[in-house]
N, C-alpha and C positions, 0 to 999 in steps of 0.2 A: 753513234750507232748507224748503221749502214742498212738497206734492203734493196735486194737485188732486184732489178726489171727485168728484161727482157735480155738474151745477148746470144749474138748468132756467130759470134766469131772470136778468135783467140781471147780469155781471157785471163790478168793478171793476179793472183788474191794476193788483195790487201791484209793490213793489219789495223787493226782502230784501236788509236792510242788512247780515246775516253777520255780527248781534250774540249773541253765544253769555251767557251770563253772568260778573262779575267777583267774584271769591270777596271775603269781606268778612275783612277782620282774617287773611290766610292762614299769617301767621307766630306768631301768640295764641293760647292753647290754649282749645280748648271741644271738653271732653271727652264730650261725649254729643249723642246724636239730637237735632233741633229739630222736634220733633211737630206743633204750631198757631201758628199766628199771626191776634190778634185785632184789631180797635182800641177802642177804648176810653179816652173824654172826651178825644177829641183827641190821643192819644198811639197808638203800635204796639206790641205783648207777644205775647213767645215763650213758650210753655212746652214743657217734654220732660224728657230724661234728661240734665240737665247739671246742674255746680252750679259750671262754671266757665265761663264764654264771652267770646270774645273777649279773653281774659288777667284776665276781672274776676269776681271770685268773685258768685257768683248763683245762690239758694236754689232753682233750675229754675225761676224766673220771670222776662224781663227786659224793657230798655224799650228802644225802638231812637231814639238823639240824633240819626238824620239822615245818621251815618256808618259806627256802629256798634250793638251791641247792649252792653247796660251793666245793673249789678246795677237792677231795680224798683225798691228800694226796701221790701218785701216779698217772701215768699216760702213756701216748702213743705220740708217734712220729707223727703219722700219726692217723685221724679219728676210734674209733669203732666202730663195728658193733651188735656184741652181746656179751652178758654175761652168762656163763652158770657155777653159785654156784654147785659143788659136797664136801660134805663133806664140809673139813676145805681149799677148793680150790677154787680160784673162774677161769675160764677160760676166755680168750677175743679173739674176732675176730678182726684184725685191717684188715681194709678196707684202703688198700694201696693207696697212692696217690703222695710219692715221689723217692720212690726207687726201685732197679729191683727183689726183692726178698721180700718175708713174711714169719712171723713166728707165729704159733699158741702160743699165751703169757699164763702163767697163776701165777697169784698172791697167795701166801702162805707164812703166818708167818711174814709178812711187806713185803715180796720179790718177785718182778717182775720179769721173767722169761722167757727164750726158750723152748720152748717142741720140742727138735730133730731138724731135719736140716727144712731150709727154703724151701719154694716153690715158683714157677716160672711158667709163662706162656709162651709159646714161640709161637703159633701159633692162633694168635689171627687176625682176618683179619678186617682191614680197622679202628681198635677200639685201645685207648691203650695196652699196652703189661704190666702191672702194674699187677700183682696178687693178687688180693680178696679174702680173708676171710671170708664166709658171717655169719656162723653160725658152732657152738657147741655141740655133745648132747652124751650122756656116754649111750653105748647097749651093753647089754652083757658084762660086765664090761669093756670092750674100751671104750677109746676116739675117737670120728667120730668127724669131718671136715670137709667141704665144702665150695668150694670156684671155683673162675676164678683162675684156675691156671693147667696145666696138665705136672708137673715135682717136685717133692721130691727129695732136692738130687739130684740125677743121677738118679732116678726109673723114670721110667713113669709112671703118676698118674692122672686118668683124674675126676678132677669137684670134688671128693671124695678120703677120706684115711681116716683109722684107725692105733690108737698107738697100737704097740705087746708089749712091754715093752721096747724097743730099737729102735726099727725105725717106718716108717711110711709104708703101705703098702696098695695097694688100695682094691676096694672090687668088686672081677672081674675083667671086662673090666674099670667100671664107665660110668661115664657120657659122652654123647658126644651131636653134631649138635645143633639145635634150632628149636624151634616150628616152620612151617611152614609159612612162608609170617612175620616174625617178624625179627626183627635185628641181622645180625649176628655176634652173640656172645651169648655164652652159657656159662649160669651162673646157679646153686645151690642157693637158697635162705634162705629155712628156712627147717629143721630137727625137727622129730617129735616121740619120740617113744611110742608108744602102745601095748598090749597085744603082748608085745615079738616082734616086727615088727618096723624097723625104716622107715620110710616115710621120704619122700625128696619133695621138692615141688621149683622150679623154671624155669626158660626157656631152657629146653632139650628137645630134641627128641631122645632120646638112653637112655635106665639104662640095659650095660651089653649085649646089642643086640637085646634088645628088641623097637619098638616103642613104649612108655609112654607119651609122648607131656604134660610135666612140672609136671607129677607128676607119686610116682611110690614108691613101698616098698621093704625093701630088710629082709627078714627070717632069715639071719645069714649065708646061703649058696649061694640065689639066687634071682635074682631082678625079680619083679611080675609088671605087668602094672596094670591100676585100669581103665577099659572101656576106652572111647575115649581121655580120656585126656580132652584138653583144646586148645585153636585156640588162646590161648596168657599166657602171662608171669602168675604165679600163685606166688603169695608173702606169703602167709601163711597158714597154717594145726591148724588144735583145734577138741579135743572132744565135743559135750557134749550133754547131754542125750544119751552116747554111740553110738551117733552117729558122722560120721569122716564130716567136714566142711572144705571147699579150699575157698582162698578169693584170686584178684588177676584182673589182666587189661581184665581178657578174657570174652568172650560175648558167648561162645558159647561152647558144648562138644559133638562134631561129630556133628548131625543134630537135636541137645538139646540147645533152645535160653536160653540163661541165662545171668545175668545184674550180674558180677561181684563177685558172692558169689553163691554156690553151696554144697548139701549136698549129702552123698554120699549112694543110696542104699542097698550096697552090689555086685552091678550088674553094675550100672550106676549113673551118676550125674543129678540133677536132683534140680531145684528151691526149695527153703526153705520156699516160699512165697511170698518171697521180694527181692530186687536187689535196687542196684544203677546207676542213670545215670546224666547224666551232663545237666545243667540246659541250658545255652546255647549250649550246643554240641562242643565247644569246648574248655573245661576245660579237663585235666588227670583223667579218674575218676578211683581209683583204692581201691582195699581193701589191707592192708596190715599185718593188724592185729587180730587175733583173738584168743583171751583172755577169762576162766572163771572166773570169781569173784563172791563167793557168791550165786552161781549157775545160775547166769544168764551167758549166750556169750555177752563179747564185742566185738564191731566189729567196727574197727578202720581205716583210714587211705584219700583217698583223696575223702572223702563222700561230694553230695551237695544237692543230693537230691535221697530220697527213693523212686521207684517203687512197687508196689505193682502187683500180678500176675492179678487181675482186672483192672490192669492200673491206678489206683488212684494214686496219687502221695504226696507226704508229704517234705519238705525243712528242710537238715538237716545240719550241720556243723562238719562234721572230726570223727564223735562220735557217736555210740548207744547201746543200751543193749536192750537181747532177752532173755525173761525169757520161750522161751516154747509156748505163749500165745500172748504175745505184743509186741511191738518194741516202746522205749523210746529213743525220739532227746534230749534231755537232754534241753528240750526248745531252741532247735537249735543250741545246740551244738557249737563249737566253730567256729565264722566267720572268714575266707581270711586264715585257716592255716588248713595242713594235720597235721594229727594226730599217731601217729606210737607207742608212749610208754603209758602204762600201767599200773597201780599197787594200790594197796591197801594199807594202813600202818597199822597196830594194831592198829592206834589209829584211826580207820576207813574215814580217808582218801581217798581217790581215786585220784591218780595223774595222770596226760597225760601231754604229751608231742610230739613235733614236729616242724614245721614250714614250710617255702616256703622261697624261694628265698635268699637262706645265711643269712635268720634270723631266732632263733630259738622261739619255744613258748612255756611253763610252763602254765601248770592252776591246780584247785585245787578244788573240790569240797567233802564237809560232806557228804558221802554217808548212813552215820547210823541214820541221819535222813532226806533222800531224798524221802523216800517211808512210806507209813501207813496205815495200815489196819483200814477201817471203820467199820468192823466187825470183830472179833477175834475169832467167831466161827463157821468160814468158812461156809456159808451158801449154801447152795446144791441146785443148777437147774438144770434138766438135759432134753435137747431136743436131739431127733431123729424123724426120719432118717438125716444124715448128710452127703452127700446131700441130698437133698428133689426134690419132683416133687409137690404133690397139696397141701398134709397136712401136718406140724408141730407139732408135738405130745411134750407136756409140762409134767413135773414131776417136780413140785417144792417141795418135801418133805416136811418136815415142815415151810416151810420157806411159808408166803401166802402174793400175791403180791398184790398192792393196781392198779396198773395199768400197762400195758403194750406198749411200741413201736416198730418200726419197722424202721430203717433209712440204706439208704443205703452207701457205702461206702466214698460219699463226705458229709457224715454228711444231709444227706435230709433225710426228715422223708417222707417215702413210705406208711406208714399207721396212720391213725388218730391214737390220744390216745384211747388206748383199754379201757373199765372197766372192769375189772379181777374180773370175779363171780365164779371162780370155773371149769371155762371149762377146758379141757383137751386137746387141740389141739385149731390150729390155722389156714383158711383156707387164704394159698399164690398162690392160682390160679393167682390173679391179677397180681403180682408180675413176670416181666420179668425173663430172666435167667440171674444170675450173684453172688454178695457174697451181704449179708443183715448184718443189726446185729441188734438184738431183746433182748429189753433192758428191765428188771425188776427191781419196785420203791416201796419200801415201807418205808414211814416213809422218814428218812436221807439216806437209805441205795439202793443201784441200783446194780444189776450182770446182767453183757451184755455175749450173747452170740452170736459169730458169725454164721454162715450156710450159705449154697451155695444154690441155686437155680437151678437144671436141669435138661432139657427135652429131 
C-alpha cells in the first residue's frame, strides 16, 4: 500500500500490485538475526547472529544460490556485523561475543584474515567488556573502523581507528560518553562517507571534544557536530535526493519531535513527513536501516506502524520504500520480524532479512515487477499555492480531467465529486486546516496531488 506525501511537480500514478514479501526457506532453521547483506565479485553475503541458516550450517557468513542462502564457504568465530566490498577485498565486522580481544577481518583471494593488531575494551561500566566491531567504510583511501572498544594494541583508541599502512591510529581524540539519559555504554554504529566527509552515526556524546549526541562527521582533520544531535541511539545514515537521513531509537533533536527517522537541513534535523511509532507503546520501535535501491530510500528495521506529520497513521511490518512522493508498506510488510538487511540482485530481486528473538528471517520479493505505470507519458498536473489558504489553482496541461475529488488523509472524501468543466481553480474555504489530497480521473487513469491547508 502506498500514501501519498507531498508533490509539487509532475507526477506518475502508479499501480500496487499488493506484493508483500515470500519468506525464504520458512520450514529450515536459521537461528539468528541476518544484520547486512553485501555483494561482492558477483556473488550476495549475509552476515549476523546465525551459524545456521536455511537448515545449512554457516560460520555467520553466507552466500545466497539464487534460491536460498547457503554455507560461504568461509566464516567467523563469533557473530558479523558488517561487510564492506573494496576492490578485490571484502572486509568484516565481528561483533564479539566470546573472547577478550577483536580483529578487523578481511577476506581476499579465498583467505580470511587479520588487519593489524586486535582491540580491546577496558572500561566499559556495568555492560560486558567484549569489544565490538560495528561497521567498516574506506575515506581517503584508509580503512576506518568502529566499534565498543577504546585500545589497539597498546594505543589508546576510542570508539574509532584508521589503517596508515601499519598500524591502527585513531582520529583525534575519537569517541567518547552516551547520549544523555540512555545506557551507558558508547558504541559507533554505522559509517557513512559522502562528498569527502565520513559520518558516524551511534550512541555518543563526544566526536574529538565536541558535543554531537549520536551523530557527527569527520573532514580528514577534524570532527564537526550537525545541530542538536538526537536524545537516543541513531542506527543509520543514507543519502538521497542529496539529501543526508538518520534513522534510529530517538524521538527527539534538541526541542525537534520526531518519530525515529529524521532529514537533515543543513542546519538542523528536521521530520521527512513521516515517522514510526509502536502500536501498543510498548514494542522497540527503531530504524535501522536506510538503503537506496533504484532511487527510492528503504527504510528498514523495528517498523509497526507509520506516523504521518498529520497524525494519520498507517500499519506497517519491518519494511518501506520512499520514492520522494510516497511511502509503500509493502502490503505490510513483513509481520512478528525486524528487518535490518537489504539488497537487490541483477536479477531484480529484492532481499531482507532479520528476525526477533534468536530466530532469523529471509524474504524475497520480484521488485521489477512490483510497480507500473498506468500511463507512460507522465501526465502533467500542476497545483499551487502549496500550502493554500482559500483557493487551489489547477493547471492540468494537456491532460483534461473528467472529474475531480478531494479526500482527506483517512481516506474520507471532504468534497463531493466535482465535474471538471474547465475551471481553473478550486474553492477550499470549507475545508478545515490540515493535509488533503485532490485526486484527478480520467478514463482508467487518476494523478493524486497532495496540499496542506493554512490559516
Amino acid at each position: 500500500m502506498k500514501h501519498t506525501l507531498i508533490i509539487f511537480l509532475t507526477f506518475i500514478p502508479f499501480t500496487i500490485m499488493g506484493q508483500g514479501f515470500t519468506e525464504i526457506c520458512p520450514s529450515a532453521t536459521t537461528n539468528g538475526t541476518l544484520v547486512t547483506f553485501e555483494e561482492f565479485e558477483d556473488d550476495y553475503y549475509a552476515t549476523g547472529f546465525f551459524n545456521q541458516i536455511c537448515g545449512n550450517s554457516a560460520n555467520y557468513i553466507a552466500k545466497w544460490n539464487g534460491s536460498e542462502w547457503e554455507n560461504a564457504g568461509f566464516g567467523l568465530t563469533d557473530p558479523g556485523h558488517s561487510l564492506t566490498p573494496s576492490n578485490d577485498t571484502l572486509f568484516i565486522a565481528r561483533y564479539e561475543e566470546s573472547i577478550d580481544s577483536n580483529w578487523v577481518y578481511y577476506y581476499h583471494d579465498q583467505t580470511l584474515s587479520k588487519l593489524g593488531e586486535g582491540v580491546y575494551l577496558t572500561t566499559a561500566s556495568g555492560f560486558s567488556n567484549l569489544p565490538n566491531i560495528y561497521d567498516i567504510a574506506i575515506f581517503q583511501n584508509k580503512i576506518i573502523a568502529c566499534g565498543e572498544f577504546d585500545r589497539a594494541g597498546t594505543q589508546t583508541i576510542s570508539g574509532i581507528m584508521q589503517w596508515n599502512g601499519n598500524q591502527w591510529t585513531g582520529l583525534d581524540s575519537g569517541l567518547g560518553g552516551n547520549i544523555p539519559a540512555t545506557a551507558p555504554v558508547m558504541f559507533p554504529h554505522e559509517l557513512m562517507v559522502h562528498d569527502d566527509k565520513l559520518y558516524i552515526v551511534g550512541n555518543f556524546r563526544m566526536a574529538g571534544g565536541l558535543e554531537v549526541n549520536g551523530i557527527a562527521y569527520w573532514d580528514g582533520n577534524n570532527w564537526h557536530a550537525m545541530g542538536d544531535g538526537f536524545n537516543n541511539t541513531v542506527y543509520g545514515i543514507g543519502v538521497y535526493n542529496d539529501e543526508i537521513y538518520a534513522g534510529g531509537s530517538f524521538t527527539a533533536s534538541g526541542q525537534t519531535p520526531l518519530n525515529r527517522i529524521a532529514k537533515w537541513t543543513g542546519s538542523e534535523w528536521v521530520s521527512p513527513g513521516f515517522g514510526f511509532t509502536s502500536l501498543s507503546g510498548n514494542e522497540f520501535t527503531f530504524v535501522h536501516t536506510l538503503k537506496v535501491i533504484d532511487d527510492q530510500l528503504y527504510v528498514a528495521g523495528g517498523l509497526k506502524e507509520i506516523t504521518y506529520d498529520d497524525q494519520s497513521t498507517e500499519p506497517c511490518g519491518g519494511i518501506v520504500s520512499f520514492n520522494g512522493i510516497e511511502l509503500d508498506n509493502f502490503d505490510g510488510g513483513v509481520a512478528g520480524n525486524d528487518i535490518e538487511a537489504v539488497i537487490k540482485t541483477d536479477d531484480g530481486q529484492l532481499l531482507v532479512g532479520g528476525g526477533v528473538f534468536g530466530n532469523g528471517y529471509a524474504g524475497v520479493q520480484e521488485i521489477s515487477t512490483s510497480i507500473t505505470s498506468t500511463n507512460p507519458n507522465a501526465i502533467e498536473v500542476i497545483i499551487f499555492p502549496n500550502p493554500v489558504d482559500d483557493r487551489l489553482y489547477l493547471d492540468t496541461k494537456s491532460f483534461t480531467p473528467e472529474s475531480i475529488t478531494i479526500h482527506n488523509t483517512m481516506g474520507r472524501m471532504v468534497a463531493s465529486e466535482i465535474k471538471y468543466s474547465g475551471q481553473s481553480s478550486l474553492d477550499i474555504n470549507h475545508l478545515p486546516e490540515g493535509i488533503y489530497i485532490v485526486s484527478f480521473y480520467s478514463n482508467d487513469e487518476v494523478v493524486s496531488k497532495r496540499f496542506s491547508v493554512v490559516r
